[in-house]
C-alpha positions as CSV (number, residue, x, y, z in Angstrom):
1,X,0.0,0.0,0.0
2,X,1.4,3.4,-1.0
3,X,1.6,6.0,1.8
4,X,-0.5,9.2,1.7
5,X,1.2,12.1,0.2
6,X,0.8,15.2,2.8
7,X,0.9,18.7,2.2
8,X,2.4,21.5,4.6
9,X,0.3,24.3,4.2
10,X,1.5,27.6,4.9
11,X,-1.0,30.7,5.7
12,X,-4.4,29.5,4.8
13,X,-5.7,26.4,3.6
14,X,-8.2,27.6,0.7
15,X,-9.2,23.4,0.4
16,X,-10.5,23.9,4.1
17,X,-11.6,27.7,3.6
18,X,-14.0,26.3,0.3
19,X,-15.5,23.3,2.1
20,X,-16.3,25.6,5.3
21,X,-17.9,27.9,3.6
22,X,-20.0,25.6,1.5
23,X,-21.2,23.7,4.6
24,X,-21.8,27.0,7.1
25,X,-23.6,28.3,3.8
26,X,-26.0,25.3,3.2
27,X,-26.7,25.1,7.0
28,X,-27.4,29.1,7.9
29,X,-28.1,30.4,4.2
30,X,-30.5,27.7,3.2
31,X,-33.0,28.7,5.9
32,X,-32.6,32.2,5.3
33,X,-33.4,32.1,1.7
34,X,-36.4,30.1,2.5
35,X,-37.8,32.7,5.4
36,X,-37.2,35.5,2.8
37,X,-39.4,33.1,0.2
38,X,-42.4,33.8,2.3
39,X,-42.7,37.4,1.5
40,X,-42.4,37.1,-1.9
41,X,-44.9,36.0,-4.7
42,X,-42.7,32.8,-6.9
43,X,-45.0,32.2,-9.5
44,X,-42.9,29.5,-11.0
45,X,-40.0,27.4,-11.1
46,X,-38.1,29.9,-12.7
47,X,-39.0,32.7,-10.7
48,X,-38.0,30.8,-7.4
49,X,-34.8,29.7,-9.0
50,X,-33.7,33.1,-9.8
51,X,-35.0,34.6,-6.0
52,X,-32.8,31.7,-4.7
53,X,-29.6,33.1,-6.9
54,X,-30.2,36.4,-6.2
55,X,-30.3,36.0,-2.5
56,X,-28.4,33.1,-1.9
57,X,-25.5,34.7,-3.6
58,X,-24.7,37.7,-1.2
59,X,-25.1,35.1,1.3
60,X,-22.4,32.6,-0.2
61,X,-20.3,35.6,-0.7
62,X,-20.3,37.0,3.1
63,X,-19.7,33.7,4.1
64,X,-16.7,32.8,2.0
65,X,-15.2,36.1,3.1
66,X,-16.0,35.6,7.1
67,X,-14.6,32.7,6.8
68,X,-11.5,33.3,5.0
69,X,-10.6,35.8,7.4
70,X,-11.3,33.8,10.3
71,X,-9.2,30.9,8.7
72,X,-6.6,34.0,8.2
73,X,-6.4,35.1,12.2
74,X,-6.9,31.8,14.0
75,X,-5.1,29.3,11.8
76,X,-8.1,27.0,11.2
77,X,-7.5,24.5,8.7
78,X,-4.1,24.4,9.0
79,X,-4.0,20.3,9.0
80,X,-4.1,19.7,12.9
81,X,-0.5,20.9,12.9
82,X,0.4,22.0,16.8
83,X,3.3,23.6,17.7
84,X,5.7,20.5,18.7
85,X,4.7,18.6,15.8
86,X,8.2,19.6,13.8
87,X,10.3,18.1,16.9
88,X,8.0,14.7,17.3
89,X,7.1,15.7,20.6
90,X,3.2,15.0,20.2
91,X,4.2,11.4,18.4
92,X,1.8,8.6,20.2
93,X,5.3,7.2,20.6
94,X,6.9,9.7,22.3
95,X,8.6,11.0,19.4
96,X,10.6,7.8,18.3
């Protein structure tokens, strides 16, 4: 079995940034644009579709940028990394 190939990420992992934002969007934006859908006549498919773009898109966009900076100032996504993990000091087996 071949080994998996890792990555040292320096500043922000966009990989981790991406798939944040796509989850915190579906989970808080969904049930906004829906809430908003209820003061608003959608005669058709189409009609909804394009209410869903035009709201849901602000709301995809704020999010990617919230969490982008959060990502930016706390590390987040950075692959687990902790500081003693360059020495082998967090190693299950005591670094050896």
């Amino acid at each position: 079995m071949q080994p998996v190939e890792e990555v040292e990420v320096e500043g922000v992992d966009y990989g981790w940034v991406m798939q944040t934002t796509f989850v915190v969007t579906i989970l808080v934006g969904a049930p906004i644009v829906a809430f908003l859908s209820l003061f608003v006549t959608l005669e058709s498919w189409g009609a909804r579709a394009a209410f869903a773009v035009r709201v849901g898109a602000p709301i995809w966009f704020l999010t990617a940028v919230a969490v982008a900076v959060y990502a930016r100032r706390t590390e987040a996504g950075d692959g687990y990394a902790s500081p003693g993990d360059e020495t082998g000091e967090n190693d299950e087996n005591g670094g050896i």
